[in-house]
DRENNULUM-160595 format. One line per field, with one value per residue (C-alpha): residue number from 1; x, y, z. Coordinates in nm, 3 decimals, m for minus. Layout:
# DRENNULUM-160595
k	(NUM|...)
u	(X|...)
v	(Y|...)
w	(Z|...)
//
This chain:
# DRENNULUM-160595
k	(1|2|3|4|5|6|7|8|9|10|11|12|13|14|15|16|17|18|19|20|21|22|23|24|25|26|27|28|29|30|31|32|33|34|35|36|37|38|39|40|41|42|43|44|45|46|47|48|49|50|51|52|53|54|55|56|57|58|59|60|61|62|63|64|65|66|67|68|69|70|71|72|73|74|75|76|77|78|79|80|81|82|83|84|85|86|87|88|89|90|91|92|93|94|95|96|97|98|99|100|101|102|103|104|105|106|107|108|109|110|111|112|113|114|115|116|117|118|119|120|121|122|123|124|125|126|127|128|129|130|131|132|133|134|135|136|137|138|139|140|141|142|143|144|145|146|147|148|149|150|151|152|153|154|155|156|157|158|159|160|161|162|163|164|165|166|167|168|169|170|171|172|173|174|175|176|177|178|179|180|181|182|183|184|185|186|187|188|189|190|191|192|193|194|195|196|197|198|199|200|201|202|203|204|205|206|207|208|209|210|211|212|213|214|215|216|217|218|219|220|221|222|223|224|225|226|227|228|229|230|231|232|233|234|235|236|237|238|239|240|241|242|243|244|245|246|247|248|249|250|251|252|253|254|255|256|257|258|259|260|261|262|263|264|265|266|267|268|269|270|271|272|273|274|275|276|277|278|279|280|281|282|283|284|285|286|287|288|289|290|291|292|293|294|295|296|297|298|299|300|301|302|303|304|305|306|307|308|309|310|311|312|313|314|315|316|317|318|319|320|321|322|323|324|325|326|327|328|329|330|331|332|333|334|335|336|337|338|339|340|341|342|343|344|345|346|347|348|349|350|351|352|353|354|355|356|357|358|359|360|361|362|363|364|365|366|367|368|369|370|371|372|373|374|375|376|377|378|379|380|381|382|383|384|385|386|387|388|389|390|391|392|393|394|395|396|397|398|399|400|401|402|403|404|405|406|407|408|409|410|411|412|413|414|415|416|417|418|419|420|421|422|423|424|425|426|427|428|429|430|431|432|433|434|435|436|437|438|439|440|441|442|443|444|445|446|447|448|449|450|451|452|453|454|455|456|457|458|459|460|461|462|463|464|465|466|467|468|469|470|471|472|473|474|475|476|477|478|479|480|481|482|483|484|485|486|487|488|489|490|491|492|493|494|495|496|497|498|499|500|501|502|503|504|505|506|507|508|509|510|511|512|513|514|515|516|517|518|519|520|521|522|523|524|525|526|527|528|529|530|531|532|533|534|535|536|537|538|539|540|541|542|543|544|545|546|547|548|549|550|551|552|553|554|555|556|557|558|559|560|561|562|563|564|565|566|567|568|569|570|571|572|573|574|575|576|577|578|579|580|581|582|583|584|585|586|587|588|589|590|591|592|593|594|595|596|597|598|599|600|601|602|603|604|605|606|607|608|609|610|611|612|613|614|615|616|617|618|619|620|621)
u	(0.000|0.124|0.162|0.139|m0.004|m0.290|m0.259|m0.576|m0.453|m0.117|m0.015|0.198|0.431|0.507|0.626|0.325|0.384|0.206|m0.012|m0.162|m0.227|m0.596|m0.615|m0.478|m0.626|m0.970|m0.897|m0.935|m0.632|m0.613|m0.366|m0.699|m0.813|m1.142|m1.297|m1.396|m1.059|m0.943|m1.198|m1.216|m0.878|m0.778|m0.442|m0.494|m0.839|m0.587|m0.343|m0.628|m0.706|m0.341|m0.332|m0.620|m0.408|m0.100|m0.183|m0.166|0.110|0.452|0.533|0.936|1.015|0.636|0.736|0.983|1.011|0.715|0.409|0.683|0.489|0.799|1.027|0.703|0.617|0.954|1.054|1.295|1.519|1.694|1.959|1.837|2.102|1.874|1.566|1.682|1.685|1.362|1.274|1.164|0.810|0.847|1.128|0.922|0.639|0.858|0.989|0.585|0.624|0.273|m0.002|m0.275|0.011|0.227|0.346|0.346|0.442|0.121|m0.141|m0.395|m0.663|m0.630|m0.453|m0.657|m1.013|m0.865|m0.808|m1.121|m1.232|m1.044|m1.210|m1.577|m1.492|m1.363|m1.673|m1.878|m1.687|m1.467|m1.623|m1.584|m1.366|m1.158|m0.967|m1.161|m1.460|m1.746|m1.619|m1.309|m1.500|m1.711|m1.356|m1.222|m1.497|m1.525|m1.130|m1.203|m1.458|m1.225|m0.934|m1.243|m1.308|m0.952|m0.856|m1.161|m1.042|m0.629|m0.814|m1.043|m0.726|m0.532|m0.828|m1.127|m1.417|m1.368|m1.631|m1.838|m2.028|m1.959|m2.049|m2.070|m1.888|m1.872|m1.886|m1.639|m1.806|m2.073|m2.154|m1.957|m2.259|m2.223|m1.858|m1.804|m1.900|m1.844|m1.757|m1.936|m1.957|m1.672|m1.909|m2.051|m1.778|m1.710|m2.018|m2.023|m1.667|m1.791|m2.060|m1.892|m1.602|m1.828|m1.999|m1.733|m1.517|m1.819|m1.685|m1.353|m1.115|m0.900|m0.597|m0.534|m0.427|m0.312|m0.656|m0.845|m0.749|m0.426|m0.097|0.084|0.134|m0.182|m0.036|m0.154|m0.483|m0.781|m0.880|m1.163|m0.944|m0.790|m1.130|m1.182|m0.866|m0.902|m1.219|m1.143|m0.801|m1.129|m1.341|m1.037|m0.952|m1.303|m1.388|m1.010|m1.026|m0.901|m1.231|m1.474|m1.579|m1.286|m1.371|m1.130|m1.347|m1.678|m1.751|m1.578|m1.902|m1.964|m2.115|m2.439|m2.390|m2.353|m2.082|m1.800|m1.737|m1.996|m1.878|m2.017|m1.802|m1.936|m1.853|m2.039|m1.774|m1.535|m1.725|m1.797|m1.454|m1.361|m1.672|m1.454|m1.134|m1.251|m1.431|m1.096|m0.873|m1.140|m1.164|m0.777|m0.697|m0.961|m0.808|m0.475|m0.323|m0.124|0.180|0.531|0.789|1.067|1.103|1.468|1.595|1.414|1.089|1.071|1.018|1.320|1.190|1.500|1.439|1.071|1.082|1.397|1.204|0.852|0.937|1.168|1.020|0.782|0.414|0.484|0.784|0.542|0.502|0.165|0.147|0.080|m0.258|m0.208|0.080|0.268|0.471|0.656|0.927|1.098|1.439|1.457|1.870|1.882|1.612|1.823|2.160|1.984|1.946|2.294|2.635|2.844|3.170|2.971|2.889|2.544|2.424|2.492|2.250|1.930|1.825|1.651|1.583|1.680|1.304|1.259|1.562|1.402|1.110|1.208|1.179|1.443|1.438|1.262|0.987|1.003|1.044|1.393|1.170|1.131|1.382|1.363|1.448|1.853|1.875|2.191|2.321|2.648|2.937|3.070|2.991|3.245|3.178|2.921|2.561|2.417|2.065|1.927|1.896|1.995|2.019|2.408|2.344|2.492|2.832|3.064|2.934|2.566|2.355|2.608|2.360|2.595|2.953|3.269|3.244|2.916|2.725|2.527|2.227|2.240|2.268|2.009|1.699|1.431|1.525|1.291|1.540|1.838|1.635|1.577|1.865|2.219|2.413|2.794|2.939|2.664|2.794|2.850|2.837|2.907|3.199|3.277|3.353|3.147|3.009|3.171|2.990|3.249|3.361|3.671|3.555|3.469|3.110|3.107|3.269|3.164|2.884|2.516|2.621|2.679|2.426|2.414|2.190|2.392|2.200|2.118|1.830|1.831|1.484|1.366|1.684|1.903|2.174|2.336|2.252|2.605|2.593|2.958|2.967|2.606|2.440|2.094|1.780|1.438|1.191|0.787|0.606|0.356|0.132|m0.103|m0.021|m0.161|m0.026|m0.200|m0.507|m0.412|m0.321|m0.594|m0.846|m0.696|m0.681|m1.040|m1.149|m1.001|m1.168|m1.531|m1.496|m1.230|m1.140|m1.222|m0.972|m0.940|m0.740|m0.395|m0.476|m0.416|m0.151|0.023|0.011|0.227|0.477|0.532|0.681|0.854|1.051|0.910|0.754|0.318|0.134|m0.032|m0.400|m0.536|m0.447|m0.657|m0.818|m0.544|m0.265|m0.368|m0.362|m0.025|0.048|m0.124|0.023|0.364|0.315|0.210|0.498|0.774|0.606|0.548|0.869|0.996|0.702|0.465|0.162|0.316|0.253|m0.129|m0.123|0.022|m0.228|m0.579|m0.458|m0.440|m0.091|0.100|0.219|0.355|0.560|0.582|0.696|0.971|1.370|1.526|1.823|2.083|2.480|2.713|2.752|3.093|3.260|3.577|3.610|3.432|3.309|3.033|3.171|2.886|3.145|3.361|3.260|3.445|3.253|3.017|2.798|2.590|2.285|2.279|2.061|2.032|1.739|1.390|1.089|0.756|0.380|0.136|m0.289|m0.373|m0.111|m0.325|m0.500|m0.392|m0.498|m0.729|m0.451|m0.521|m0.518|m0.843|m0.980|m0.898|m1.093|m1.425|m1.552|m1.774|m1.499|m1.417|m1.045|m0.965|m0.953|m0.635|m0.497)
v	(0.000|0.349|0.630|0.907|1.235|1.418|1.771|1.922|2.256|2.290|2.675|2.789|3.070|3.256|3.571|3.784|4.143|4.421|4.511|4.170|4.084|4.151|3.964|3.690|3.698|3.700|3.374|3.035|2.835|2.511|2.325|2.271|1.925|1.915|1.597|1.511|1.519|1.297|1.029|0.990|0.912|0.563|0.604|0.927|0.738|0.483|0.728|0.884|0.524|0.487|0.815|0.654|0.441|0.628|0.680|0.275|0.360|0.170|m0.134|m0.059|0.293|0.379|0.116|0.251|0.584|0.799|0.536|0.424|0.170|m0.077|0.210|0.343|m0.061|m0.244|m0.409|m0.147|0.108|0.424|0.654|0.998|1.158|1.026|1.228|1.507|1.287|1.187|1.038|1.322|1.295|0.866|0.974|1.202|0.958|0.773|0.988|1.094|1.407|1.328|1.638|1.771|2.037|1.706|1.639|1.303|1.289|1.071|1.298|1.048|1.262|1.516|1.312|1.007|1.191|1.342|1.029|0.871|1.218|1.090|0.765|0.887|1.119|0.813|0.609|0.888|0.964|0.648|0.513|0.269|0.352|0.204|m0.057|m0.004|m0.277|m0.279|m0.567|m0.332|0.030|m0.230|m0.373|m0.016|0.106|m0.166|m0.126|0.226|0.152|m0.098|0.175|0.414|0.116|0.057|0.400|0.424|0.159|0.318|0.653|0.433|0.208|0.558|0.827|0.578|0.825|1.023|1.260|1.001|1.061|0.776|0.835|1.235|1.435|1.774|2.069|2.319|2.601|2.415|2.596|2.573|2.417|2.138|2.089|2.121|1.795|1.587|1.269|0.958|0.639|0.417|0.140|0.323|0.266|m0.051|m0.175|m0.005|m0.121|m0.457|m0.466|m0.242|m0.484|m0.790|m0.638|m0.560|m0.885|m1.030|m0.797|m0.842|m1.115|m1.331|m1.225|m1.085|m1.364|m1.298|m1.339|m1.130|m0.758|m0.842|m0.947|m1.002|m0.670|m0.615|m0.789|m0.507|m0.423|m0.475|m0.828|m1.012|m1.157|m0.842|m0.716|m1.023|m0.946|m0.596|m0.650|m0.939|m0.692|m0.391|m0.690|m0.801|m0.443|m0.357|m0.667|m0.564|m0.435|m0.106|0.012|m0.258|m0.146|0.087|0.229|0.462|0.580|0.605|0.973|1.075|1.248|1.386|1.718|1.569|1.398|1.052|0.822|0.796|0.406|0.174|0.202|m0.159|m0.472|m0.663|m1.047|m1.105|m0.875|m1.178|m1.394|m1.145|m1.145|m1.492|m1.587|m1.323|m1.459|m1.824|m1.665|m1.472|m1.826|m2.059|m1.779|m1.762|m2.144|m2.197|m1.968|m2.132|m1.883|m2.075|m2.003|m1.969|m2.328|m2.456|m2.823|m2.982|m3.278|m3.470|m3.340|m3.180|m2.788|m2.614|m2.407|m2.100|m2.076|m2.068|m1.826|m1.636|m1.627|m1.576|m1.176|m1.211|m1.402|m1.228|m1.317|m1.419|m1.625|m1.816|m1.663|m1.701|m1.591|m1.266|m1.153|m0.781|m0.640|m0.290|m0.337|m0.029|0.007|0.366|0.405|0.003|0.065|0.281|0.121|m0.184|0.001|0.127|m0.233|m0.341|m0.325|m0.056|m0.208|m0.385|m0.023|m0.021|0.294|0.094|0.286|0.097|m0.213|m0.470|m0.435|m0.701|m0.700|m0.834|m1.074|m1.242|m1.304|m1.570|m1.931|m2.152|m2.449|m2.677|m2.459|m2.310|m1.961|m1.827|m1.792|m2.171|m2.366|m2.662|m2.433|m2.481|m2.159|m2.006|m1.607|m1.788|m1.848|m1.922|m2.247|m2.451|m2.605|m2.527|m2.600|m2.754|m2.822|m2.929|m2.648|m2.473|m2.157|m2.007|m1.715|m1.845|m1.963|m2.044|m2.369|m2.410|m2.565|m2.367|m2.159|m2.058|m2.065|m2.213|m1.885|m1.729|m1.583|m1.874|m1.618|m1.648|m2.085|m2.276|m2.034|m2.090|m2.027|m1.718|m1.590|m1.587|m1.473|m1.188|m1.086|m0.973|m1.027|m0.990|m1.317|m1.369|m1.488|m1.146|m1.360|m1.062|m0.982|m1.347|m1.269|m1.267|m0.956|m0.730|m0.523|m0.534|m0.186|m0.143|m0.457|m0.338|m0.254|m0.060|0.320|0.486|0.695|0.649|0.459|0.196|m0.043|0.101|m0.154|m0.428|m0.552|m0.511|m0.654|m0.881|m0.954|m0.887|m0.855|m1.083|m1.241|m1.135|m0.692|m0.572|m0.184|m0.144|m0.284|m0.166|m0.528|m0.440|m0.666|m0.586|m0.666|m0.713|m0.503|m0.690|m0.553|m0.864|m1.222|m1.547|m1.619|m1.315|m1.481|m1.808|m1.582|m1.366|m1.635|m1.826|m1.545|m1.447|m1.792|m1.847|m1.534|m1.649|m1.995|m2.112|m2.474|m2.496|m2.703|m2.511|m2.273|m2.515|m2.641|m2.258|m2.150|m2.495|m2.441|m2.131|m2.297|m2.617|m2.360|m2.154|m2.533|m2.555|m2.803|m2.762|m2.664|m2.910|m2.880|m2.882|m2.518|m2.229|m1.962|m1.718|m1.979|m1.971|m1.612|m1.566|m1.824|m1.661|m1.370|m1.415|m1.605|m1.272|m1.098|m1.361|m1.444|m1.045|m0.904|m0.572|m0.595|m0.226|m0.534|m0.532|m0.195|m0.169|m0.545|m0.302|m0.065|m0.276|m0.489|m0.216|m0.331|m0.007|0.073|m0.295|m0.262|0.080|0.266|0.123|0.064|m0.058|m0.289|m0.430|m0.527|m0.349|m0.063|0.051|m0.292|m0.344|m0.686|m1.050|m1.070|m1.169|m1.130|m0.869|m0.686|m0.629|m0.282|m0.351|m0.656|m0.618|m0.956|m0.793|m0.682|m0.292|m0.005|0.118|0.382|0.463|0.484|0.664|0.620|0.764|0.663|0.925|0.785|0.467|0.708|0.934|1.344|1.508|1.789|2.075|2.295|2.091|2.162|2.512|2.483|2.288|2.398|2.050|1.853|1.664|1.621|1.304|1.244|1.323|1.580)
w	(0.000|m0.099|0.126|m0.095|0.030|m0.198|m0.251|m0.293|m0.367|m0.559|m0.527|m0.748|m0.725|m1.056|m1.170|m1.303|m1.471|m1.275|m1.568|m1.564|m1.188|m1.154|m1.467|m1.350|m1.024|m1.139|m1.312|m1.104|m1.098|m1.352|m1.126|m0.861|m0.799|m0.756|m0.576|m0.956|m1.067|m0.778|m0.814|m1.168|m1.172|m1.054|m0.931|m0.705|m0.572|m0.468|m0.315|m0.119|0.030|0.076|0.274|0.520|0.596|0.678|1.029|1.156|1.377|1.324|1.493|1.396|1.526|1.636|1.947|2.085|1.967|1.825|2.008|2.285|2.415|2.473|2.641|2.825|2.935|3.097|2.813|2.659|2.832|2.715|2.900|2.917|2.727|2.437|2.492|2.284|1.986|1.928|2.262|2.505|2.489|2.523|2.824|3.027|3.058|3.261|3.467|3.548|3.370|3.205|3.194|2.954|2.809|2.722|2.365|2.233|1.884|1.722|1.866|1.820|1.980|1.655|1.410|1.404|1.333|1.019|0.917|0.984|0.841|0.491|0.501|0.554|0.232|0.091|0.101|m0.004|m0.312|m0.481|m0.797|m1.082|m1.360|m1.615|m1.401|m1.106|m1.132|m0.895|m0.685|m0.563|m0.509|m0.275|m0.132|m0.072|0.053|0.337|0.436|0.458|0.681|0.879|0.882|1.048|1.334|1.371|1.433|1.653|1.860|1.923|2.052|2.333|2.446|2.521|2.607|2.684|2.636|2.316|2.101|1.895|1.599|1.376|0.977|1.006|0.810|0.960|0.702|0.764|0.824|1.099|1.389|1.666|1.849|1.642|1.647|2.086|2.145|2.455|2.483|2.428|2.693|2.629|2.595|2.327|2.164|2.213|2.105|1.742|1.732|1.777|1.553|1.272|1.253|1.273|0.983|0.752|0.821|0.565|0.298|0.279|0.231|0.452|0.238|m0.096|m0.335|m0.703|m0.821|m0.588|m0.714|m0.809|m0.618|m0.327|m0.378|m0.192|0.135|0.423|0.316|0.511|0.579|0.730|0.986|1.084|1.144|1.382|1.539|1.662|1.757|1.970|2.083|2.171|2.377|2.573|2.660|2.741|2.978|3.160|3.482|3.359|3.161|3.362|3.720|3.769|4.084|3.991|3.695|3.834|3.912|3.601|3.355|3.042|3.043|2.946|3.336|3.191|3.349|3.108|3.219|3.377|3.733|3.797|3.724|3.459|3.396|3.094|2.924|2.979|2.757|2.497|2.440|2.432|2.214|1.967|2.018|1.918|1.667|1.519|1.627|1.422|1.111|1.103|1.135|0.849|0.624|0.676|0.931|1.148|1.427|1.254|1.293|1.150|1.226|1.236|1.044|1.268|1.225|1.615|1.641|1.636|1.867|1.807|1.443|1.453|1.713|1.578|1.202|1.330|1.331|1.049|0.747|0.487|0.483|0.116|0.282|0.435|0.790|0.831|1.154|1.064|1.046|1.085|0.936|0.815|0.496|0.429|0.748|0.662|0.783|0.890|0.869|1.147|1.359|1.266|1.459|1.755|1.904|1.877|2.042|1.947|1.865|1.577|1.528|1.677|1.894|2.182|2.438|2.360|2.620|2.784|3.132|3.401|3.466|3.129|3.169|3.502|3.348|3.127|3.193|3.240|2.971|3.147|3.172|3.525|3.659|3.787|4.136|4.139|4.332|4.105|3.799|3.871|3.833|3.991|3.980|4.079|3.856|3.504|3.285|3.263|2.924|2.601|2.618|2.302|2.220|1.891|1.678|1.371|1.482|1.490|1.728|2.056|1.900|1.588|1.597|1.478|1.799|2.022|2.300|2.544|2.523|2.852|3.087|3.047|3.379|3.515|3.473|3.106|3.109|3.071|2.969|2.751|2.338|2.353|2.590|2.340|2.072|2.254|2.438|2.373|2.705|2.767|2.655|2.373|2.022|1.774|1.474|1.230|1.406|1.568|1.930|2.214|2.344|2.594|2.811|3.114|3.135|2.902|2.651|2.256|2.311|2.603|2.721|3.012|2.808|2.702|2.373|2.566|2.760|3.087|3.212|3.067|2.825|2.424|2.210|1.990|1.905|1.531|1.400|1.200|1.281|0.940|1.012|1.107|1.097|1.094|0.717|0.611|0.645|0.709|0.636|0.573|0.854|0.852|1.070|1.286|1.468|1.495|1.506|1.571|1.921|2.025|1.922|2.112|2.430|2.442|2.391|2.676|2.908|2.849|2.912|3.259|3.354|3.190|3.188|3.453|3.420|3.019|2.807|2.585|2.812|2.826|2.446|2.312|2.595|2.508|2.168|2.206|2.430|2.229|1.989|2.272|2.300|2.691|2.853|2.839|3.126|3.306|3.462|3.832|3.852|4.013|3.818|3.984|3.900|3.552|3.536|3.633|3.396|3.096|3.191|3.230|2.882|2.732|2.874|2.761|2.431|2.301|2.430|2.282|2.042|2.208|2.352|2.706|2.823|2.689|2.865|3.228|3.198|3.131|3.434|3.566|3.741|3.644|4.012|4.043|3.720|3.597|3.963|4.049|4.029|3.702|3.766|3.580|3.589|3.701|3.434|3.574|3.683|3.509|3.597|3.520|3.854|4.031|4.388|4.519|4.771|4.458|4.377|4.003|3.929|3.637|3.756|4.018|4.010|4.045|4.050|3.741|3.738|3.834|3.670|3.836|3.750|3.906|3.870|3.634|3.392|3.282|3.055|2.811|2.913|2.707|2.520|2.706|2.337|2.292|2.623|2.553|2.265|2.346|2.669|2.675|2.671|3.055|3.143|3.229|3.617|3.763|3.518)
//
């Protein structure tokens, strides 16, 4: 899909004698597009749709820079020398500098509606014309009417309440009585959400093959499954204890005196959304959607591959467990450079927090926490651990995970784990060392482009990128995928339906291809929970779900306001002795984060509260 921008109005400067300027002026320009002009002509009605959907935020840089979700979650960390390059708006948030008179660089509250604006136009004018038949004004009209749900839905997860009038198109010069509206109920929302996308997911395809409108070519248009999935995302958000019975929320009112949430808890929300996550899991399956493996030569999941090329590999390449994706990734070089070490020439700063690093499994499937885990923050291994794999990322030998003298921390973990993580003493392929992030080693200095928490990432990018040589590679951007689906179904089950089997068969499903052992039953509801959740927070790591997964839990002040740790950022020496103030293999302070209530929701901007007096800040601000 194109992202070109239409021009409406081209103005032209020229050089016009005096004699002739009210000549001239009186004339109307013949570089105007009218709406005629536009729609009558197929390729700028196709760069109009294209401009729709220009605002379906980036799951590359819109992560962790512009969105922020995975530096504003505790996934992602960055030092805050880097705030004046890009990242101040993502940095204050957590530091708790977060008011009405914020910035934040999408601006969905404005942004978004001119979008949905575009698509409602759209609708209204696109056409058949020479190469345009029917069939595909009716397809573009119902993704434009899946872009208008879609967008709907990012402005409730942030704002909850918003001003609602779905299929109006406001004429510019309305009265401002009709323009100052409040906002709606979020479960006003919600429900047209629901029923819009249920609705349009019969118009549309489950993907775009070579004889439906053309090619692959077509790959991130609208689908019928993507319209499933966000509305089964919407239903799991709205039956979350953020937006259902917050007793937080309950004396918050639109100006009309109408409670923006329903202040009373409501269970039956629960199985709304895990009727719509089976339904989205039993569309998906049947259209041949399916979670991302790579067997080895002995037919088992290789459970590092599949997870390593489940973020990597094109739809077209087979991945299939994309259901949602972005396929233009601007500037994929440099997002590419942030993540890595700097002596490979990387930028060094960018990490993983320790947080993030405890919360993988060990291999046999148990939590560090666990004492039968054999886990151990004690000492070196003495030899290489092997496993039965193809991947090449933990050594010069292929099957090589961790190589003779790497922190016991790092031994023994789950594959996800080194999928994900760059540690000191990790395999640098590109460069064929081992990382070194003990003060004084090749990808560390005593500055912020270096990993002050210890740590780089690894996740989503190849093994072959190596930024000191140019070696970049192109990566998809997903911002829905099948074990989403499997998770989310799962998790709304053991909250509707506690005890149903289809809660292990789905979370199993994910970890059989996480190479961990399955869960086994005879757990309570609140075990499973933990379970499911911790599942989430392993299995979507560094990819922006984990810190809209914080805030409907509504468990920001357990995760989001507190110290960051990591190693040792100043320890010269390969230590783990903690009296040793120069050993790196401690854990240490690094910095802290702060979150206050208020902070679960986005403020209304305080320019549009400045500008429609029947707006209702949100509570807090």
């Amino acid at each position: 899909m194109k992202k070109n921008t239409i021009l409406i109005l081209i103005t032209a400067l020229l050089l016009i004698p005096a004699a002739g300027c009210k000549k001239f002026l009186d004339k109307m320009p013949d570089d105007q597009l009218t709406m005629d002009a536009i729609f009558n002509d197929k390729i700028r009605t196709e760069d109009w749709l294209a401009g729709v959907y220009s605002g379906i935020p980036s799951p590359i840089w819109g992560y962790f820079k512009d969105q922020g979700f995975n530096i504003m979650g505790d996934d992602m960390t960055i030092p805050a020398e880097w705030a004046p390059f890009g990242w101040r708006n993502v940095y204050a948030y957590t530091v708790g500098d977060w008011n009405p008179g914020s910035a934040w660089n999408p601006y969905y509250w404005v942004e978004l509606p001119k979008r949905i604006r575009s698509a409602l136009i759209f609708q209204q004018q696109v056409r058949v014309l020479p190469g345009v038949s029917e069939a595909e004004v009716e397809n573009m009209k119902a993704q434009a009417r899946f872009m208008i749900a879609y967008y709907y839905s990012l402005m409730i997860e942030l704002y909850g309440p918003i001003p609602f009038k779905p299929g109006v198109i406001e004429a510019v010069d309305a009265p401002a009585s009709e323009l100052m509206n409040t906002q709606s109920p979020y479960d006003t929302v919600v429900n047209w959400i629901d029923r819009e996308l249920k609705d349009v997911a019969g118009k549309l395809p489950p993907e775009y093959a070579p004889s439906i409108f053309g090619s692959m070519h077509d790959w991130g248009k609208a689908t019928s499954i993507m319209c499933l999935a966000i509305r089964a995302r919407t239903l799991l958000f709205a039956a979350s204890p953020l937006f259902n019975g917050n007793p937080d929320l309950k004396d918050w009112k639109n100006k009309n005196g109408n409670n923006m949430f329903n202040p009373v808890y409501d269970a039956s929300k629960w199985k709304r959304a895990a009727d719509a996550c089976k339904e989205l899991v039993d569309a998906a399956e049947a259209a041949g959607y399916r979670l991302y493996t790579e067997n080895n030569n002995d037919g088992a999941i290789d459970p590092f591959m599949s997870y390593y090329n489940m973020s990597l590999k094109k739809f077209s390449e087979g991945n299939r467990e994309i259901i949602f994706g972005r396929p233009d990734n601007p500037d994929i070089n440099g997002w590419e450079a942030h993540h890595l070490p700097i002596g490979i020439g990387g930028n060094g700063g960018l990490g993983v927090t320790q947080e993030l690093v405890d919360a993988f499994y060990m291999k046999n499937g148990l939590p560090i926490t666990d004492p039968a885990s054999g886990y151990t923050e004690k000492g070196f291994s003495a030899q290489d651990e092997k496993r039965s794999t193809r991947w090449s990322g933990g050594g010069p030998d292929v099957g090589t995970v961790t190589m003779t003298g790497t922190f016991n921390m790092y031994c023994n973990r789950e594959p996800r784990f080194y999928v994900s993580v760059i540690f000191d003493g990790a395999w640098l392929g590109v460069d064929r060392r081992k990382a070194e992030f003990v003060q004084g080693g090749r990808d560390t200095r005593f500055s912020f482009d270096a990993p002050q928490n210890g740590y780089n990432i690894r996740k989503r990018i190849s093994l072959d990128v190596f930024p000191r040589e140019g070696r970049f590679n192109y990566v998809p951007g997903i911002l829905y995928r099948l074990a989403e689906a499997y998770l989310s179904y799962a998790e709304a089950l053991n909250e509707s339906t506690p005890g149903s089997p289809d809660i292990l068969k789905y979370l199993n499903k994910v970890r059989e291809r996480a190479g961990i052992p399955p869960v086994a039953g005879g757990l309570s509801q609140e075990e499973m929970r933990k379970i499911i959740r911790t599942e989430r927070r392993i299995e979507f790591n560094c990819e922006g779900i984990r810190f809209n997964d914080i805030r409907r839990w509504k468990v920001g002040e357990e995760f989001l306001n507190r110290g960051l740790y990591g190693m040792n950022f100043s320890g010269n020496e390969r230590s783990d002795d903690p009296a040793n103030p120069k050993a790196f293999f401690k854990r240490t302070f690094y910095k802290n984060k702060i979150f206050a209530k208020k902070m679960y929701l986005w403020p209304v901007p305080q320019a549009q509260m400045d500008i429609n007096p029947n707006l209702v800040q949100a509570p807090g601000y």
